[in-house]
N, C-alpha and C positions, 0 to 999 in steps of 0.2 A: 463581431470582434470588439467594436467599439462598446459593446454595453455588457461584454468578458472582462474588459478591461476596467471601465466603471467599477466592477462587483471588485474583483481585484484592490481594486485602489481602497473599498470601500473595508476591505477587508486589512489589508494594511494599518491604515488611520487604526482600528479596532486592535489589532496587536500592538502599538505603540503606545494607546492610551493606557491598557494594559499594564506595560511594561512600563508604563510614567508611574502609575499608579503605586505599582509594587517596588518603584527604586524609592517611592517617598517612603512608603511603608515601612522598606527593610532597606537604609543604605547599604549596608553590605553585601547584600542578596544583588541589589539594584548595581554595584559592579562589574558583574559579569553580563546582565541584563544591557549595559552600556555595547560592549565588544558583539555580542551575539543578537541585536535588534536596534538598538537606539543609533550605532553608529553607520547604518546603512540607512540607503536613501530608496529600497524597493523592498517588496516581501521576493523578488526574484533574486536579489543580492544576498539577503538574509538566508534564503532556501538556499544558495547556493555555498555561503560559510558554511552553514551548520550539517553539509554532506561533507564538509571536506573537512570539519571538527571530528566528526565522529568516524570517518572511514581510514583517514590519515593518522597514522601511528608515527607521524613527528611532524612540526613547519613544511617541510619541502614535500612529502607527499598529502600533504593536507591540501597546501596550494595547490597540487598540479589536482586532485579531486574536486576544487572549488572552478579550476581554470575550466574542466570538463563540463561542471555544470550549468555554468556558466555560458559557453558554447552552445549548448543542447537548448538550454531555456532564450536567448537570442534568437536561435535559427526553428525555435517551434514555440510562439507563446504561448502556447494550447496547453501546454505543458503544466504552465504557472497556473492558467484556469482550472485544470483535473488537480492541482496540489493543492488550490483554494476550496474546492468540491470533498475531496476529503479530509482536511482539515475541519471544515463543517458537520461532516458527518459523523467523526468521531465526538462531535458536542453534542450531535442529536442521538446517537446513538447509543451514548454512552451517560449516565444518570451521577456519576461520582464524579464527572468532568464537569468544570465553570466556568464558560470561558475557553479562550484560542490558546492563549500562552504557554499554558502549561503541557495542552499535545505537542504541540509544535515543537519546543523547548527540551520535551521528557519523555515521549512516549517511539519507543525506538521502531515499531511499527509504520510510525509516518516517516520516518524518514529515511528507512529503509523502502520504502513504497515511493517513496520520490527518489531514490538513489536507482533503483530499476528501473524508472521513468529514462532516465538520464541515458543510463545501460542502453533502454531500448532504442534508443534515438539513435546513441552511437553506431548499435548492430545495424541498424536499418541505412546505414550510412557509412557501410564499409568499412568500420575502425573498429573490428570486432575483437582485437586484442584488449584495446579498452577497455571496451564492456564488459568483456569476461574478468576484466582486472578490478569493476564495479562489483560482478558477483561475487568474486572469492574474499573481496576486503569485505564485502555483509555479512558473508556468510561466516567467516573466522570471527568478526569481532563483533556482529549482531546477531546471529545463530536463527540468520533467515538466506535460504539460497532461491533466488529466480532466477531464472533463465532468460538471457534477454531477449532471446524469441519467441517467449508467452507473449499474449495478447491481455491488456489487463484494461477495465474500462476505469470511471472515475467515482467518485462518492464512497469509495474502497477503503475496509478497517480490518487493517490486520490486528485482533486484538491479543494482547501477551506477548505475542509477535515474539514466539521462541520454538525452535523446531520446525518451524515451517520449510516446506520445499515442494516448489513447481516446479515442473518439467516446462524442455520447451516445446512449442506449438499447442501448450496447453491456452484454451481461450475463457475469460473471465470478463464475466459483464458488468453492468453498473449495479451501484447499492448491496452490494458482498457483501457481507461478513465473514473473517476467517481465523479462528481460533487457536490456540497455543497446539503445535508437535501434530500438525496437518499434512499428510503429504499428498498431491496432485498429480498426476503425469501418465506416462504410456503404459500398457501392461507386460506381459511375455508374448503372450498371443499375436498380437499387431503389434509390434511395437513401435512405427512408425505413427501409428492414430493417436492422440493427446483426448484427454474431456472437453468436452466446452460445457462452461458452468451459466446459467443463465442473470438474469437480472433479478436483484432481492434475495439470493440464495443467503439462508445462515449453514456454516459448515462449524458444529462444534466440534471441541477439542479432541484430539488422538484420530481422529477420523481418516483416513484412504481412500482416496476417489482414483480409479486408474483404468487405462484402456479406451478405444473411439465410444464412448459414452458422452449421453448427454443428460445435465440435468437441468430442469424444467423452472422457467420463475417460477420464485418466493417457494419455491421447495427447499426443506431443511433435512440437514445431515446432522443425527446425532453423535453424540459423545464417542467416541469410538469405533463406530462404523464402517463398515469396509462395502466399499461401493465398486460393482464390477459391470453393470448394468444400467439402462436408461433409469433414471427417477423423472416420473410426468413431473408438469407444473404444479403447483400446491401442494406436492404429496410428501412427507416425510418419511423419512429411511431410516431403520435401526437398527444395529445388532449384524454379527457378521457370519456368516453370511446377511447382508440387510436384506429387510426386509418391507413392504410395504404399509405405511397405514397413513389415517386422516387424511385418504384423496380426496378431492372436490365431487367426483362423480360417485364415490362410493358414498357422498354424504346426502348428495341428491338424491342417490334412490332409494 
């Protein structure tokens, strides 16, 4: 924990200088830079405004959005660590990104992805009207719906972060990527079974994964794809019905 927190803090100091940088740059830009980073004293304070900026559709439910997450990131600081982990990943994973400020600040995927975090803390903790009040404010004004009894791991990029929807008991591992108008969840057939999606998975845009499936590390879901079946690890899936190709074992032999 103490060397979560280190990276943490480390990661702070780096959004600050930042945002020093660009209110010298551009004083007028650098005013709202003041209200939304310079004037808080944690990235878990700042994480915590900027869910209840953009979910709250006036002062008094902005607050009670900020009060919530606020709460959730106290009572779990694991939380703040997995917000630091993909914040990072969208700068590695991402080649048009410079820098912390600008995901953190703009990119409505992170912070939707940390607003589910919050969600899920509440679900797991019996205040599940909350949390369901966490998904419907995403989902109407950022045109992303999770469920807050998905399971989501950290280093996680929702990118475009539009259309998106998981189901619950849907389970997602570390190092994701997940594309614009994706949808995740149960099928007809079982409908009680969710996917679990593994570690490294890329799922491009329009894609469908549904039903007790599992797909396999660093296997990729392409553009459109309707996924109703296992995908191994490394294998890529296309085309709907998908289909298989460039598996590891079909390269070895």
């Amino acid at each position: 924990m103490a060397a979560a927190t280190a990276t943490d803090d480390r990661l702070w100091r780096n959004i600050r200088e930042e945002a020093q940088r660009a209110c010298a740059f551009d004083p007028v830009f650098g005013k709202s830079l003041v209200d939304a980073v310079l004037a808080h004293d944690s990235f878990a304070a700042a994480l915590a405004d900027l869910i209840g900026r953009r979910l709250g559709g006036n002062a008094a439910s902005g607050a009670r959005f900020t009060s919530f997450s606020l709460d959730a990131f106290r009572g779990a600081p694991e939380l703040i660590e997995a917000a630091s982990c993909d914040l990072q990943a969208i700068e590695r994973s991402d080649p048009a990104v410079a820098g912390l400020l600008a995901s953190l600040l703009h990119f409505k995927g992170y912070v939707v992805l940390q607003a589910w975090r919050v969600s899920n803390w509440l679900w797991r903790h019996d205040r599940r009207d909350a949390a369901l009040l966490f998904q419907n404010e995403a989902s109407n004004l950022l045109q992303v719906s999770i469920h807050p009894a998905a399971s989501i791991g950290s280093s996680v990029y929702l990118d475009h972060a539009t259309g998106i929807v998981i189901g619950a008991d849907v389970v997602i591992g570390d190092e994701v990527t997940i594309l614009q108008n994706v949808s995740i969840g149960r099928g007809s057939e079982l409908p009680t079974h969710s996917p679990r999606i593994g570690r490294g998975v890329y799922i491009g845009a329009g894609a469908t994964i549904l039903g007790d499936i599992r797909i396999g590390d660093f296997a990729k879901i392409g553009a459109g794809t309707v996924v109703t079946s296992d995908v191994p690890s490394g294998c890529t899936a296309v085309g709907d019905p998908a289909r298989l190709t460039n598996c590891p074992e079909a390269s070895a032999a």
